[in-house]
N, C-alpha and C positions, 0 to 999 in steps of 0.2 A: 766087504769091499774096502780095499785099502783107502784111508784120508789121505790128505793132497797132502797135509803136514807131519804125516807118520810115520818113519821111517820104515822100509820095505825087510821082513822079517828074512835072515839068512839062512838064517842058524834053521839044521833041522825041517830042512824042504829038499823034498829029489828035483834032481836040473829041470825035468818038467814044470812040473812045478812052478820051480822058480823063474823061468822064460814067461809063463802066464801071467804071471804077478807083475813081472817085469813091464810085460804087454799091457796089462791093463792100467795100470800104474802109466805109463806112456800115451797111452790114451788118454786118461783124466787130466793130465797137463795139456795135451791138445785142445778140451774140449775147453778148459778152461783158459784159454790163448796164452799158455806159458811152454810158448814151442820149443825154446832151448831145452829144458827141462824135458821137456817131452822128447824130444830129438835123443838125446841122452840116455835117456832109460829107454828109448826103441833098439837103440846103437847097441847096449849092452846085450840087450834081448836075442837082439839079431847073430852077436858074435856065437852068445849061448847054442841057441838054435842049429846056426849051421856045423858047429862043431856035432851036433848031435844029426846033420843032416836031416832036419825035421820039418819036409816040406810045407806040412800042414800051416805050421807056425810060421813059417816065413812069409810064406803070403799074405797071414793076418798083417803081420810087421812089417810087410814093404807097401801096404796100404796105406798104414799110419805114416810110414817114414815119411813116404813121398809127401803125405800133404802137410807136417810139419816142416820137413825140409822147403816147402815149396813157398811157405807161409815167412819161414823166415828169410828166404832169399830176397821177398820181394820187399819186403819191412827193409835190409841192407840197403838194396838197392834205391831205396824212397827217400832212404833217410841223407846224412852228411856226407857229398862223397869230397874226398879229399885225394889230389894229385900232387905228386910230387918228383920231380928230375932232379932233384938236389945232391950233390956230391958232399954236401955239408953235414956232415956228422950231427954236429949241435941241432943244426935246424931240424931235421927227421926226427932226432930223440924231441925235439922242442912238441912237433907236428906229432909225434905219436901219442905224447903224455895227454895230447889237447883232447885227441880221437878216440882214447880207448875211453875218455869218460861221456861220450855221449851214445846215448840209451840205441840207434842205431843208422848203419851209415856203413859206407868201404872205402877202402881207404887203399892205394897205389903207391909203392913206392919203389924209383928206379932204382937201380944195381946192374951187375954185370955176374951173366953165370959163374955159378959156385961163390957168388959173396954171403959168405958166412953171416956178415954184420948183420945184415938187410933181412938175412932168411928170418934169423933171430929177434929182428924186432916187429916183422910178422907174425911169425908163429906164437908173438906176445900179446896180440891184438885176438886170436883164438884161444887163449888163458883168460882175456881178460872179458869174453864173449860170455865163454862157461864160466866162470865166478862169479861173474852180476847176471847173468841171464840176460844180457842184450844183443840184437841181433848185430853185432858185429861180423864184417868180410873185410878179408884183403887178399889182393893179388901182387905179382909182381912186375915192374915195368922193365924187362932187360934191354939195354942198352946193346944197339949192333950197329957200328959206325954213328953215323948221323940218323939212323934209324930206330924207332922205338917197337918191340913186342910187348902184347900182354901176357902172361905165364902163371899158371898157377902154382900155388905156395907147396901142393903137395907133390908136382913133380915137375921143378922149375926148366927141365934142363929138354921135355919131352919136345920134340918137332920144333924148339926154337917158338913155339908159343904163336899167337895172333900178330899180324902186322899192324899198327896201329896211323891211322890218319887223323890226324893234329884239326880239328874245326875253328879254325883264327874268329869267323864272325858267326856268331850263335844264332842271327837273326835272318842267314840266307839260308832260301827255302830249298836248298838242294842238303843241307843241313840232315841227319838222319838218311841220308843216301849214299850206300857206302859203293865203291866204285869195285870192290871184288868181293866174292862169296862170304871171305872170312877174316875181310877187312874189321878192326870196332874202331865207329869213329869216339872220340873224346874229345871235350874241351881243353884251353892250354892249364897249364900245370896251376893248379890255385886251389882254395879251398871251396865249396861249391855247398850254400845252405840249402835246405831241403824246397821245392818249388820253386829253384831258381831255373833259368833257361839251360847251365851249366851240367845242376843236378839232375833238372829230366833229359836232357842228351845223354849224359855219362849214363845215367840207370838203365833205359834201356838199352845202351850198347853192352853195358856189364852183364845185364841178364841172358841174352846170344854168346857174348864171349867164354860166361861159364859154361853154357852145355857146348857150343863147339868144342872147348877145351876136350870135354870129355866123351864129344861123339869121335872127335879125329885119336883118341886113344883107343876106345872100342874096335872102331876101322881097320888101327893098325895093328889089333892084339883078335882080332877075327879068329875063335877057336869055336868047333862046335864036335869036337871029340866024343862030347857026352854031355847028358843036361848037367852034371854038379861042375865037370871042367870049364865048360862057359859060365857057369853062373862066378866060378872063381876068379876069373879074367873080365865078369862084370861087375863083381863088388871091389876089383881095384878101381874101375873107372869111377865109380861115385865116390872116392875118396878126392878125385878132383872137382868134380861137382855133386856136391850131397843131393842135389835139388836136379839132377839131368833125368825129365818126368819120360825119355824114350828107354833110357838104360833099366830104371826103376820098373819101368813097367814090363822091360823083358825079362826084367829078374822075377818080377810078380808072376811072368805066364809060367816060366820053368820052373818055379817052386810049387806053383801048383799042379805037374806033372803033366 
């Protein structure tokens, strides 16, 4: 059995092989609650796998995935959520430097489609997730008139993203009642510690808004040609949400035939 601190042997294994090692190795970081880690060597496993179309192993693998992915979402979602509408350069660089060092938390920040700046200092907050193994997330907030969407970082530009309702008083009890299917409400733009009225608003509307993201992409990418061409058009959808436990798990029934 591989140790958790031994690096996974390359050299001189056939690809099976090497997916199993992969697998189990990914397992032993889950079981041991180091889900990044574990996420990671599932991810690898998984790419392995389906290049080899080996339904066997995928299912093992979208077992694990799901409940690492699903472990760390909610570790995200619990921890420091941080908003931001800022147009201010400085400030965001200021708010990102603060964010990427806490162990875990999500983090919002506005732009307007195709800002390059914005996409960049997200996709720096998922560099700096996988390097320290915390459960880092962010999304993005686009800017539409006076209006704000939520959008994800892996396909910012898809349906114009979630509409987003602004909760001015955290203490009224219609609070967590969103007024349309696929509304997320949020608190206003501030930094939000973990157990605040703020943080549990924001966390469970983040954790709906991730899998809507990726059930309204499934929806509109609806292919069912054959079991490997859906499962292709379902492993882009989890690149929007690693953790979408509906996509996960129809990926789970067609890999196991």
């Amino acid at each position: 059995m591989t140790s958790m601190n031994q690096p996974l042997a390359k050299a001189n294994k056939l690809p099976k092989e090497h997916v199993s090692l992969l697998c189990r190795a990914g397992e032993q970081y889950l079981a041991g609650g180091q889900y990044v880690e574990a996420q990671r060597l599932l991810r690898q496993a998984e790419t392995q796998a389906w290049r080899q179309r080996d339904g066997i192993a995928l299912a093992r693998i979208y077992l694990s995935l799901t409940e690492a992915s699903r472990l760390l979402r909610q570790q995200a979602c619990e921890g420091m959520i941080v908003i931001s509408t800022q147009d201010d350069g400085m400030v965001r660089r200021r708010m990102m430097r603060e964010f990427v060092g806490e162990r875990a938390g999500t983090i919002l920040l506005g732009g307007r489609s195709g800002d390059r700046l914005v996409l960049k200092m997200l996709e720096r907050v998922q560099y700096a997730a996988q390097k320290r193994g915390y459960a880092l997330e962010a999304l993005l907030l686009l800017r539409c008139g006076q209006k704000w969407r939520v959008a994800s970082v892996a396909d910012p530009t898809f349906a114009a993203g979630l509409p987003v309702c602004w909760v001015q008083n955290l203490s009224d009890q219609r609070a967590g009642k969103p007024g349309h299917a696929d509304e997320i409400l949020l608190p206003p733009a501030g930094v939000y510690p973990p157990g605040s009225a703020g943080a549990k608003l924001a966390g469970e509307s983040l954790l709906a808004a991730h899998e809507l993201l990726a059930l309204k992409w499934q929806a509109r990418h609806l292919v069912r040609a054959s079991r490997w061409v859906e499962m292709d058009w379902l492993r882009r959808a989890i690149r929007i949400d690693p953790a979408c436990e509906p996509v996960l798990m129809r990926l789970l029934a067609l890999a196991g035939g």
